[in-house]
C-alpha positions in Angstrom: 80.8 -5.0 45.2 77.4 -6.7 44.8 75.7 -7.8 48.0 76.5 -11.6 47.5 79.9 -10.8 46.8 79.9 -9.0 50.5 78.5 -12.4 51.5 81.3 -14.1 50.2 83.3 -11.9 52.2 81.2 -12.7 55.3 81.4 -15.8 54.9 85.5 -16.1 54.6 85.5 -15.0 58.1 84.0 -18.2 59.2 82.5 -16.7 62.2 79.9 -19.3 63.9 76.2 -18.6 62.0 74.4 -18.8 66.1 76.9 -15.6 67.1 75.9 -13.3 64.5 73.1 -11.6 62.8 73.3 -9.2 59.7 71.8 -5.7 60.4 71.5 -2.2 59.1 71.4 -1.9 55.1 71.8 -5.9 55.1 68.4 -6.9 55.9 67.2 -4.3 53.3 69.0 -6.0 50.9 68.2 -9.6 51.0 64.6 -8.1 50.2 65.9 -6.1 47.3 64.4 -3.2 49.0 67.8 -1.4 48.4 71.7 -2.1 47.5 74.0 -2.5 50.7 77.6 -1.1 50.1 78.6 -2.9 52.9 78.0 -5.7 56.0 77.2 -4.7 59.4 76.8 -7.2 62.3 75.7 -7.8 65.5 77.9 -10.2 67.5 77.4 -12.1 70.9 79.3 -10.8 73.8 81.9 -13.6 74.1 82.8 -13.4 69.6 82.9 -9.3 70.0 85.4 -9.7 73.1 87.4 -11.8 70.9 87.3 -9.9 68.3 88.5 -6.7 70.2 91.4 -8.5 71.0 92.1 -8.6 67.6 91.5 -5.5 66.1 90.7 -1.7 67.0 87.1 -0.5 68.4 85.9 2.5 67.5 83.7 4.8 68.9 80.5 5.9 68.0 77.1 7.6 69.0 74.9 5.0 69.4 77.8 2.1 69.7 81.2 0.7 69.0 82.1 -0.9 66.1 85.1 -3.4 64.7 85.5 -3.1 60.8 87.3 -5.8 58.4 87.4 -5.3 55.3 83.6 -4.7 54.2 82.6 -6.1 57.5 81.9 -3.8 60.4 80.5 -5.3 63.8 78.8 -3.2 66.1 78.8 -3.8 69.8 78.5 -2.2 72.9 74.7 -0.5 72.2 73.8 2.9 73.8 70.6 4.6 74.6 67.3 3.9 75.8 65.2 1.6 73.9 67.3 0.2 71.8 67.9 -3.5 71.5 71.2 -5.4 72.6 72.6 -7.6 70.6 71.5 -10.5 72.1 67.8 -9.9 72.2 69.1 -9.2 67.7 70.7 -12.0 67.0 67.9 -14.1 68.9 65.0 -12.2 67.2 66.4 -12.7 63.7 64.7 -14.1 60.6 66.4 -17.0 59.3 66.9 -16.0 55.6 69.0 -18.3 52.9 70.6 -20.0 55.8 71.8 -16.7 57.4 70.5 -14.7 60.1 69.4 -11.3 59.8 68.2 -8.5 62.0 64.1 -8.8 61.9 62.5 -5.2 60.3 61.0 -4.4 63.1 64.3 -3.8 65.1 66.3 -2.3 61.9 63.3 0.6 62.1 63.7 1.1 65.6 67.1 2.1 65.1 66.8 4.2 61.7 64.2 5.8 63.7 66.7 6.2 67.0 69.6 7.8 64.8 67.2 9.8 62.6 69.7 10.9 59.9 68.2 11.7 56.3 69.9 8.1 55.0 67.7 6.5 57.6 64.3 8.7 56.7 64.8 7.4 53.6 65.4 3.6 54.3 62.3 4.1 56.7 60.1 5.4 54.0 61.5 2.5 51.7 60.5 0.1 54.5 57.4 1.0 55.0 56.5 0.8 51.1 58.1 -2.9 51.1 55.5 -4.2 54.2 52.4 -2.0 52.5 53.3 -4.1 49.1 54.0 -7.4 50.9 50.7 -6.7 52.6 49.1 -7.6 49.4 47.7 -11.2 49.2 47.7 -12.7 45.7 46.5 -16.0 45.2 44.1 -17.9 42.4 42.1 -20.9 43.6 41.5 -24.0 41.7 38.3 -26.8 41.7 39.8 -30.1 42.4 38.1 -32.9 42.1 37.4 -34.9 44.9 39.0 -38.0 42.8 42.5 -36.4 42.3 42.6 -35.2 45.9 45.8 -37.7 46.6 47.0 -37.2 43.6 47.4 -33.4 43.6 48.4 -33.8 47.4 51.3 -36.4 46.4 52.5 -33.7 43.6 52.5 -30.9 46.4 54.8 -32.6 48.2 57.0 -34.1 46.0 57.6 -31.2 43.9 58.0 -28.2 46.4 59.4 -31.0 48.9 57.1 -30.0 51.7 54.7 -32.0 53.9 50.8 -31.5 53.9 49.6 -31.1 57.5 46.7 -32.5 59.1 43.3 -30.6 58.6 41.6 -27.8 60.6 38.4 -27.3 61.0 38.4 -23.3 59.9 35.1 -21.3 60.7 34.9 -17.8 59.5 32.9 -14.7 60.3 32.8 -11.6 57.5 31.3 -8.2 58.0 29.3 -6.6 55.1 27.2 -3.6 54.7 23.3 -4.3 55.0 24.1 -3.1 51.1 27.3 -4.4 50.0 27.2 -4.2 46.9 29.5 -1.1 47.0 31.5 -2.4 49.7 35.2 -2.3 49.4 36.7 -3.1 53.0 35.8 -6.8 54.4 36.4 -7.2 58.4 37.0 -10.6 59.0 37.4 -13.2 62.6 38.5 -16.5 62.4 40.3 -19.3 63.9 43.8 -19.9 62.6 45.8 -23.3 62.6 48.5 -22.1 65.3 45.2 -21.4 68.0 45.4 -18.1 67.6 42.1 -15.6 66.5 42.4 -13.0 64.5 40.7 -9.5 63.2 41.7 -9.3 59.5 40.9 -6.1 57.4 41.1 -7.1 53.6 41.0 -4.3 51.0 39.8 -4.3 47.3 42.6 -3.3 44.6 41.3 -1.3 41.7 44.0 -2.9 39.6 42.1 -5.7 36.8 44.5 -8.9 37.1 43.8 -12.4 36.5 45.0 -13.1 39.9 42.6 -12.1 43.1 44.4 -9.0 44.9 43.5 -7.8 48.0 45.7 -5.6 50.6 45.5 -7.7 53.8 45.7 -6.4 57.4 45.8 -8.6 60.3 45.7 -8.7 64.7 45.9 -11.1 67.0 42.5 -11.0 69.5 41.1 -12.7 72.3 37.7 -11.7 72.8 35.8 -12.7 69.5 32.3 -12.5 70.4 32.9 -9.0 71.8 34.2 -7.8 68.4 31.4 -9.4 67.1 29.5 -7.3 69.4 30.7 -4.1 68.0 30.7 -4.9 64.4 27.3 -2.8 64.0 28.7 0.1 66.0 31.4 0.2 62.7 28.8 0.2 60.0 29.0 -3.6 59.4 25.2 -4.8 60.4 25.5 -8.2 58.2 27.7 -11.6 59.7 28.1 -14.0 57.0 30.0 -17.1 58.5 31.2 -20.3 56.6 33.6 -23.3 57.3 36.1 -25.5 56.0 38.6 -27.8 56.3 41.8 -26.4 55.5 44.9 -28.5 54.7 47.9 -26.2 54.8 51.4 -27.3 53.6 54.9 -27.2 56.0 57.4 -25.6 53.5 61.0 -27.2 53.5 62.5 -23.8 52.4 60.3 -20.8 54.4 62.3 -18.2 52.3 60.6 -19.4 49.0 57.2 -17.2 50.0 54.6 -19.8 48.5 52.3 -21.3 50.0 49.0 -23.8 49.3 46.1 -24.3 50.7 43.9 -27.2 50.2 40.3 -26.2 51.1 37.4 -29.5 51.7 34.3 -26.6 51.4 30.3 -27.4 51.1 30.8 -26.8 47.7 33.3 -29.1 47.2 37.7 -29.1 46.7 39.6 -26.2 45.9 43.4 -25.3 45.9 44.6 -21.9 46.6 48.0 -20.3 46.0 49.3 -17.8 47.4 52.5 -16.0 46.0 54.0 -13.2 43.7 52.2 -14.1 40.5 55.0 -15.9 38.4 55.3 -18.0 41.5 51.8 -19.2 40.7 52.0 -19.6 37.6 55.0 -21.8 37.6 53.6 -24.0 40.3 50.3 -24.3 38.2 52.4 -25.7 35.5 54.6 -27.7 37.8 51.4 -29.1 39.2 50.0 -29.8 35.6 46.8 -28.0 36.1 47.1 -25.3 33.3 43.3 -27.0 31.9 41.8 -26.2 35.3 39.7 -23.3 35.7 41.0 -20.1 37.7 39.0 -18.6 40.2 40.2 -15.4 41.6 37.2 -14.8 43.6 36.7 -14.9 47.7 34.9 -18.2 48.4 31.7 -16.3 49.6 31.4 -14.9 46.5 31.4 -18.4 44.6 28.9 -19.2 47.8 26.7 -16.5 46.2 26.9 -18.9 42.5 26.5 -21.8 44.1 23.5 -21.0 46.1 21.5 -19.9 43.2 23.1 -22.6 40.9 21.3 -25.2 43.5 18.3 -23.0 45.0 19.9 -22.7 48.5 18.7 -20.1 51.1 20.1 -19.0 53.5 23.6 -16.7 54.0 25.8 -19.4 56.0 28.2 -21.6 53.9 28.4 -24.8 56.4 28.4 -28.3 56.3 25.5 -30.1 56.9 25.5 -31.5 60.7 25.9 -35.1 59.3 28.6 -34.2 57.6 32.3 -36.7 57.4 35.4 -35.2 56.2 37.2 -37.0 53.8 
């Protein structure tokens, strides 16, 4: 039985989507990062009392558990840090409509239970968030003309709304050569408040697309890492800004995003996704006669500067500068 044929399953039990999340093998499977044979749930405390009225409870290690059919439920959690049900179900990412265990739990308790079927699904894990750590995208110079128009198409055609604009400054960390350099520290300002540390890594792999594995932390003292920077071998601060218009995706499963970026050297869109997700917005968009760019934007800074005889390392806008 394929997985959305257990689904199917699931489903015909008509249990109520808030009292349930799917866990073990399940949230491995709705990111193809295996097959699951089978469904196993965590219930709230009032749907798994109901259920034991119903039908046996069997004893395990870690916890109890009700099967039907395909279906087990597992209830009644044992041992020290592991997570109740409750804190599962409200935890869970919202995939498809259902909700599954989040990753981070799912490894907690593969790592708790430690048989070789879990060393296995933990190394398989850990190779799906290393490859989802690597940020595709391919940016594209819009004219400052079509800005509504590309906007409009955006939204209508991935049915999502374009938010309003934040004012993004950037600091990057280089070698005082870095002409070598493949590791880029990174601080900025991101549109939920937050500020974060991100590591980006150059791939080796040549790809029209711009590939980079991507590492990221939350922090709260920026100019103290800022501070240290030299103490880690990165002398050089290159900062730059931009208005960044992001986009609220209807459907968050769909893992694409856009980017609108207002720069000092002008418009660009960037797209992030797998790469036959970009490709087919690029075509949905109608921009397959605009040039790719699968460059980071200091390094078009570095064209553009000598393009128009500007000194200086900064990328900012000049201080009479309107946004659009």
């Amino acid at each position: 039985m394929n997985f959305q044929d257990l689904l199917k399953e699931l489903d015909a039990l008509n249990f109520p989507a808030e009292k349930y999340a799917i866990t073990s093998s399940g949230p491995l499977a709705v990111r193809d990062i295996r097959p699951a044979r089978d469904i196993d749930l965590v219930v709230t405390d009032d749907l798994w009392l109901e259920l034991g009225q119903k039908y046996p409870i069997k004893k395990m290690e870690f916890c109890d558990s009700i099967s039907i059919g395909s279906i087990e439920i597992l209830g009644n959690f044992r041992g020290e840090n592991l997570y109740s049900q409750q804190e599962q179900i409200a935890k869970a990412d919202l995939i498809d409509g259902r909700r599954y265990v989040n990753l981070e739990m799912v490894m907690a308790f593969k790592k708790a239970l430690g048989r070789d079927k879990d060393k296995r699904d933990l190394e398989l894990i850990n190779n799906y968030l290393l490859k989802k750590s690597i940020e595709t995208e391919i940016k594209l110079p819009i004219a400052k003309s079509s800005i509504e128009d590309i906007v409009a198409k955006i939204e209508k055609e991935f049915n999502c709304k374009k938010n309003e604009p934040l004012h993004q400054i950037t600091h990057q960390f280089f070698f005082e050569d870095y002409s070598q350099q493949n590791v880029f520290p990174r601080i900025r300002n991101e549109e939920d408040g937050r500020v974060t540390l991100t590591v980006k890594v150059k791939l080796g792999d040549k790809s029209d697309f711009f590939k980079r594995i991507e590492l990221e932390t939350n922090i709260t003292d920026a100019e103290s890492v800022i501070q240290m920077m030299p103490f880690f071998g990165f002398p050089r601060k290159i900062s730059w800004e931009k208005k960044r218009h992001s986009f609220s995706m209807s459907d968050v499963s769909c893992r694409l995003c856009f980017f609108l970026d207002e720069t000092p050297m002008g418009w660009f869109l960037e797209i992030e996704a797998a790469e036959g997700k970009i490709e087919e917005a690029i075509i949905r968009l109608e921009l397959q006669d605009v040039k790719r760019i699968n460059k980071a934007y200091l390094g078009l800074w570095e064209e553009y500067k000598k393009e128009n005889g500007i000194s200086g390392e900064d990328m900012l806008f000049k201080k009479d500068f309107k946004s659009n």
